[in-house]
C-alpha positions as CSV (number, residue, x, y, z in Angstrom):
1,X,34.0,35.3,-18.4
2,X,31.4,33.9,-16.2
3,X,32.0,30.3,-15.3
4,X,30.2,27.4,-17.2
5,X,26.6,26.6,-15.5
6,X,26.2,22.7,-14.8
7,X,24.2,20.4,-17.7
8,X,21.2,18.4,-16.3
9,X,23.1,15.7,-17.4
10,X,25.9,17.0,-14.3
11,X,23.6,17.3,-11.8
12,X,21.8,14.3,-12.2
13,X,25.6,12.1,-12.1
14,X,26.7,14.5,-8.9
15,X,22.7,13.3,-7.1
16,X,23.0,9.9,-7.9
17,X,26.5,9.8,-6.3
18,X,25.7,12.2,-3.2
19,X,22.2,9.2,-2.8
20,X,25.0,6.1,-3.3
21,X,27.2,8.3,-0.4
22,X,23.8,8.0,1.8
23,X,23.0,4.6,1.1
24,X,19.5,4.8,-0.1
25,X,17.6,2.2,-1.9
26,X,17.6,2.5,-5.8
27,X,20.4,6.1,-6.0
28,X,19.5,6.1,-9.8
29,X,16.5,6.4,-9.9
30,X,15.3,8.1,-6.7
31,X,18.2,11.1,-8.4
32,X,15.7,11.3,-11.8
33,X,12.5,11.4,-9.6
34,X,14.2,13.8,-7.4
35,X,14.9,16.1,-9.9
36,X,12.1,15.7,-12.2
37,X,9.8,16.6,-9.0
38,X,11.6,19.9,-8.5
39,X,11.3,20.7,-11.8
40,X,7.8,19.9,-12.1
41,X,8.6,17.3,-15.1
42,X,7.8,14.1,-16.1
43,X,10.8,11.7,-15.4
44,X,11.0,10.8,-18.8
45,X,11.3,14.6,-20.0
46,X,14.4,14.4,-18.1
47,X,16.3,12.4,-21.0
48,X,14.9,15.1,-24.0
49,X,17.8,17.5,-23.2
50,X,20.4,16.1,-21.1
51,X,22.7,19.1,-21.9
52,X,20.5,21.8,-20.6
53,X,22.3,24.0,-18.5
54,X,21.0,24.9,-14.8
55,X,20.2,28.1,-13.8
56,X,20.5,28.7,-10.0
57,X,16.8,28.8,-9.0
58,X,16.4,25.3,-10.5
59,X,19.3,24.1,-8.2
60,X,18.1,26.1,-5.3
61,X,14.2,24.1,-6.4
62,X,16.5,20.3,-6.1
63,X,18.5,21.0,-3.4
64,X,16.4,20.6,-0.6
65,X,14.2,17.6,-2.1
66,X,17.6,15.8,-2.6
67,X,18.8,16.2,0.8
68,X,15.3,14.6,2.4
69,X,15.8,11.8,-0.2
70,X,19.2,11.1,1.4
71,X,18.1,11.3,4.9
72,X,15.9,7.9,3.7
73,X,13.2,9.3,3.3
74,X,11.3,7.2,0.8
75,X,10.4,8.9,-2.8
76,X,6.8,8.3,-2.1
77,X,6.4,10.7,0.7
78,X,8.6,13.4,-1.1
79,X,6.4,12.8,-4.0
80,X,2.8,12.7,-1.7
81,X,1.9,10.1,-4.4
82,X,2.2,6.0,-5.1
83,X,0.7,4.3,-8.7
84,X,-0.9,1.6,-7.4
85,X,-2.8,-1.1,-10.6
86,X,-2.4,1.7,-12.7
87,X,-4.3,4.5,-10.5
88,X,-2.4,7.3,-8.7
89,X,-2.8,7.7,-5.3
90,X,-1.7,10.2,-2.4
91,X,0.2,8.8,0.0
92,X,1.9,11.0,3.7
93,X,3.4,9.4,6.5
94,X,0.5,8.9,8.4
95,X,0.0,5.6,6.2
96,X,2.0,2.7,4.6
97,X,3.2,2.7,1.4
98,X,1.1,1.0,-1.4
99,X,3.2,-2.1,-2.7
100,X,2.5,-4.1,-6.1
101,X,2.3,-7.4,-3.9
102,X,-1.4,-6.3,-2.6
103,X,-2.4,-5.9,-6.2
104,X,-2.7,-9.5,-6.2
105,X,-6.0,-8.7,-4.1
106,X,-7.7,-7.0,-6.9
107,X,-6.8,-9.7,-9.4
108,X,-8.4,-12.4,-6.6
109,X,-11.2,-10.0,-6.1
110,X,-11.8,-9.8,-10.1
111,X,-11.8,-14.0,-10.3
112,X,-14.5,-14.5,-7.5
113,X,-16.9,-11.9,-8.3
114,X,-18.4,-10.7,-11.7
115,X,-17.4,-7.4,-12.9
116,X,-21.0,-6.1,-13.0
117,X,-21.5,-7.7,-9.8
118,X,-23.7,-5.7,-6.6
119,X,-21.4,-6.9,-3.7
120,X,-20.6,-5.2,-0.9
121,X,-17.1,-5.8,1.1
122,X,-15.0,-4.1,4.0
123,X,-11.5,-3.0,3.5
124,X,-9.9,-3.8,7.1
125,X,-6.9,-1.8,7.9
126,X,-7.2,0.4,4.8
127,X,-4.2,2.8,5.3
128,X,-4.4,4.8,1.7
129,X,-7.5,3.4,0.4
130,X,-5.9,1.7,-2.6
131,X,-7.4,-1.4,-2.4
132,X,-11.1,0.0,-1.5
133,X,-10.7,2.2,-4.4
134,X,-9.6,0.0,-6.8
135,X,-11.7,-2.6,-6.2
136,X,-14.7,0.0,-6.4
137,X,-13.4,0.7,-9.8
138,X,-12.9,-2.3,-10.5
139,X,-16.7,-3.4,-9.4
140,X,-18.8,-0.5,-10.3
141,X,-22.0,-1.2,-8.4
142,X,-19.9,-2.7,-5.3
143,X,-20.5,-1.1,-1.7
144,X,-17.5,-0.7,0.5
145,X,-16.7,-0.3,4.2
146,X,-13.4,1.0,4.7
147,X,-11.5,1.1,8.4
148,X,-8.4,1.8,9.8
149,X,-8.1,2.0,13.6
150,X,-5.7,5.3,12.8
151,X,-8.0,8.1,12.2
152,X,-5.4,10.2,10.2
153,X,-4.8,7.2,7.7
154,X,-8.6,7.5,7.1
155,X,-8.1,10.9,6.1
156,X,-5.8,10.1,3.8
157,X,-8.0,7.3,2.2
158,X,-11.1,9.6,2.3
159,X,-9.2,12.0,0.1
160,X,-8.4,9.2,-2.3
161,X,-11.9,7.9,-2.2
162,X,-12.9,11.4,-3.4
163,X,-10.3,12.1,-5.8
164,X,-11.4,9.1,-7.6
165,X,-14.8,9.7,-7.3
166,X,-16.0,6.2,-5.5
167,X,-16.8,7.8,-1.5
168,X,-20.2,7.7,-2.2
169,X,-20.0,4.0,-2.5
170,X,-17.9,4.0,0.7
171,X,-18.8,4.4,4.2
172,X,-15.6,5.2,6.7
173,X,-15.3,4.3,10.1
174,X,-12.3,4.4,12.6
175,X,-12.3,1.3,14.7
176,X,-10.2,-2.2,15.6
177,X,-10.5,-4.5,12.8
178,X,-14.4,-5.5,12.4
179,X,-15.2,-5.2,16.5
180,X,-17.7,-2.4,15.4
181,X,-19.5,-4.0,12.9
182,X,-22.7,-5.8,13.7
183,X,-25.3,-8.0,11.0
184,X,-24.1,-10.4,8.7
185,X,-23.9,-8.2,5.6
186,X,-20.6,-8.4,3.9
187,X,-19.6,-10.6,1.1
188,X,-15.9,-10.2,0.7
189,X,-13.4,-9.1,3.3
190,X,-9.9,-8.0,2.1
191,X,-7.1,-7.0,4.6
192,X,-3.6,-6.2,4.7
193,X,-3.2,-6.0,8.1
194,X,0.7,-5.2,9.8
195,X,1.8,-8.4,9.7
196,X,5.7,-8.2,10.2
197,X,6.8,-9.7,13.3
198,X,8.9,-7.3,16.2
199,X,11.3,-9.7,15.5
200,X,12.2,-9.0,12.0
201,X,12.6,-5.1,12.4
202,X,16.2,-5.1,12.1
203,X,16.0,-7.1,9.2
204,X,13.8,-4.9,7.4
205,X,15.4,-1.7,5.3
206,X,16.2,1.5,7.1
207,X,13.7,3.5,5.1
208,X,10.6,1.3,6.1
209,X,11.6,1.4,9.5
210,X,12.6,4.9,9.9
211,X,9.6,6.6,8.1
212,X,6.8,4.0,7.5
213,X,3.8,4.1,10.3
214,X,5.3,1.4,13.0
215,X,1.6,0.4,13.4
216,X,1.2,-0.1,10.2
217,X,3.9,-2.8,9.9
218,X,4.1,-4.7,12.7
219,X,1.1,-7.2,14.1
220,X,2.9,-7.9,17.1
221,X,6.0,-9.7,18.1
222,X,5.9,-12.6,16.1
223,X,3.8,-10.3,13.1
224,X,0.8,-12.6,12.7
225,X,-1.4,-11.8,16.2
226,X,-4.3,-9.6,14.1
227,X,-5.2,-12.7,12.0
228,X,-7.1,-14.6,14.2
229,X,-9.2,-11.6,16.2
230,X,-9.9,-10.7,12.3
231,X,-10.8,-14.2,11.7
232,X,-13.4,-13.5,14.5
233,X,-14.9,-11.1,13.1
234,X,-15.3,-12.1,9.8
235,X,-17.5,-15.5,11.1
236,X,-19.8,-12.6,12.2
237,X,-20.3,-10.2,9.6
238,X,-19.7,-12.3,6.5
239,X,-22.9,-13.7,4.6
240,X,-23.2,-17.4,4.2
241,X,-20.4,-18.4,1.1
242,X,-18.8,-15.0,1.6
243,X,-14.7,-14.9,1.5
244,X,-12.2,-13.5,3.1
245,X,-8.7,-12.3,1.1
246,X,-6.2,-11.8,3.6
247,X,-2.7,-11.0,2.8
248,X,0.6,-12.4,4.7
249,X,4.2,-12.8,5.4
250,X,6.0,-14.5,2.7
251,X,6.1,-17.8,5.6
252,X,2.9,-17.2,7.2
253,X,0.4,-18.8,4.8
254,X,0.6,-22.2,6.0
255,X,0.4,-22.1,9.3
256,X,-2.5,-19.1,9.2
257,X,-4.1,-21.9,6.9
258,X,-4.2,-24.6,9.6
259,X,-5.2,-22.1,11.7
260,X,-8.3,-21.1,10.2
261,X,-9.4,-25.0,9.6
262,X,-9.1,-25.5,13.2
263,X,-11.3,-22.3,14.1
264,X,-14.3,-24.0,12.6
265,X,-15.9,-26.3,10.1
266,X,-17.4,-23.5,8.4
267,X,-14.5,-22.5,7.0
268,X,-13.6,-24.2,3.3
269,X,-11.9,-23.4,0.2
270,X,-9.1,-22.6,2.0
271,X,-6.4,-21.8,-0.2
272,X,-2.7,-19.9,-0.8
273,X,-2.3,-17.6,-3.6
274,X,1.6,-16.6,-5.0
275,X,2.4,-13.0,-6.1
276,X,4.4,-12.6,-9.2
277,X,8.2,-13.4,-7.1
278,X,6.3,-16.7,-6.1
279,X,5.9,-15.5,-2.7
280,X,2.9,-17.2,-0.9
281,X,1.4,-13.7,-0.4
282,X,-2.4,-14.1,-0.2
283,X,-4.7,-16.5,2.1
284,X,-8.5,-16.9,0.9
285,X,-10.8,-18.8,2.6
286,X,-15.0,-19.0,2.7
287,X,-17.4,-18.6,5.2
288,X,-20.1,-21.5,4.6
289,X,-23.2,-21.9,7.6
C-alpha cells in the first residue's frame, strides 16, 4: 500500500515552520506566496482545496523557491514583482524594493497638480520606475524625466515604463541626481533618494541589508548627504513656483526643513507631510524667483 501523499494543507504548516526555523520576516505568509508561486496560483486559490494531495513534481516545483525564501531572500525578488498603488511592477535585485510609504508621493502629486494637467517632472533616483509610472498614469498628458545614477536599475524601470505603456512620455538618462540637466524646465521634482544613514545598518532587518542594492539605501554615513546637492539642482532646473517632493527618514524632516530655508529665500511653502503610521515621511517645498 503506497504511503499517503502530503495535503496542501501539510505542506504549507511544514513551510511556515521550516521559514519560522530561518527567521524570516512574515513565515506565514511568505509559506502561501511561496507555494502559490510554484504552483503558478493565485494565493488565494490556495485556501479552495486545502486537502489536495501533492504529487512529487509539485514538491520538486516548491522546494527550491522555499529554500531561497529561507536564505532571506525577500518574496519580491523570488516573485520578480511588487504592487505598488494598485499597479504591478517588476522588481530584481539590481533595485530597491517599492514600499507603500512612497505612495504618499502620488497622493501629494495628485493635490498640487490637476489630473488633466500638461506638467512635466523628473523622477530622481528612480530605481523601479514606480513612482514615474504612476504618476504618468496618474497625469495623462504629464512628461517625465526619469534617472538613476545605476544603469541596470534603469533597465529595470525602462521595462516597467513599457509594460505600462507610459515610455513614450518618458525620457531616461543615467546620471548623479540632476548634475546633467541644464534649462529651467521642470515643474515638479520627486525623489526617494537612499537616505538611511551608515549608521543605522545594523539596525535595519537582515533581508534589506543582505539583498537590497546598498546604494540604494544608504545616502552616506549619517543617511541624509544627497539632500542638499539635490536641493542644488532643483534651484536650477525647476520653473519659477515649481515643487520639489522629497521623501525622508522618519527623523529627518525637520532638520532637512531648516535646511532648505537657510539655502535661499526662494524657497517657501515649506512643509512635512505624515504617511499613514504618522511617520513624517515627505518634505515639499517651492521654488519661487
Amino acid at each position: 500500500m503506497s504511503p499517503m501523499r502530503p495535503t496542501l494543507r501539510d505542506i504549507l504548516a511544514k513551510s511556515t515552520r521550516y521559514l519560522t526555523e530561518k527567521n524570516v520576516d512574515s513565515p506565514r505568509l511568505s509559506a502561501e506566496l511561496v507555494i502559490a508561486h510554484a504552483l503558478g496560483l493565485n494565493r488565494l486559490d490556495l485556501f479552495l482545496d486545502l486537502d489536495k494531495p501533492m504529487s512529487e513534481p509539485e514538491l520538486v516545483r516548491i522546494r527550491p523557491i522555499l529554500a531561497r525564501r529561507g536564505t532571506g531572500e525577500p518574496i519580491a525578488y523570488i516573485l520578480g514583482r511588487r504592487e505598488f498603488y494598485g499597479l504591478d511592477f517588476h522588481v530584481t535585485p539590481e533595485v530597491l524594493i517599492p514600499r507603500p510609504d512612497t505612495e504618499l508621493g502620488v497622493e501629494l502629486a495628485l493635490k498640487l497638480f490637476d489630473r488633466e494637467q500638461a506638467f512635466c517632472f523628473a523622477d530622481v533616483g528612480t530605481g523601479s520606475g514606480a513612482l514615474c509610472v504612476t504618476l504618468l498614469k496618474m497625469f495623462p498628458h504629464a512628461l517625465a524625466m526619469a534617472t538613476d545614477i545605476s544603469s541596470g536599475a534603469l533597465n529595470v524601470a525602462t521595462g516597467n515604463l513599457r509594460r505600462h505603456g507610459v515610455d513614450h512620455r518618458c525620457l531616461r538618462t543615467t546620471g548623479d541626481l540632476l548634475q546633467h540637466v541644464k534649462g529651467r524646465s521642470l515643474e515638479l521634482i520627486v525623489a526617494n533618494l537612499p537616505y538611511i544613514g551608515e549608521k543605522e545598518a545594523k539596525l535595519l532587518s537582515r533581508e534589506v541589508v543582505a539583498f537590497e542594492p546598498r546604494r540604494a539605501l544608504f545616502g552616506g554615513f549619517e543617511g541624509d548627504e544627497l539632500f542638499h546637492p539635490l536641493l542644488r539642482n532643483a534651484q536650477e532646473v525647476l520653473v519659477n513656483g515649481g515643487f520639489v517632493l522629497l521623501e525622508v527618514g522618519t527623523s529627518q524632516a525637520k532638520g532637512l526643513c531648516d535646511r532648505i530655508r537657510d539655502m535661499s529665500p526662494r524657497w517657501t511653502d515649506i512643509a512635512i507631510h505624515k504617511d499613514l503610521a504618522g511617520h513624517e515621511r515627505y518634505v515639499q517645498a517651492r521654488l519661487r524667483w
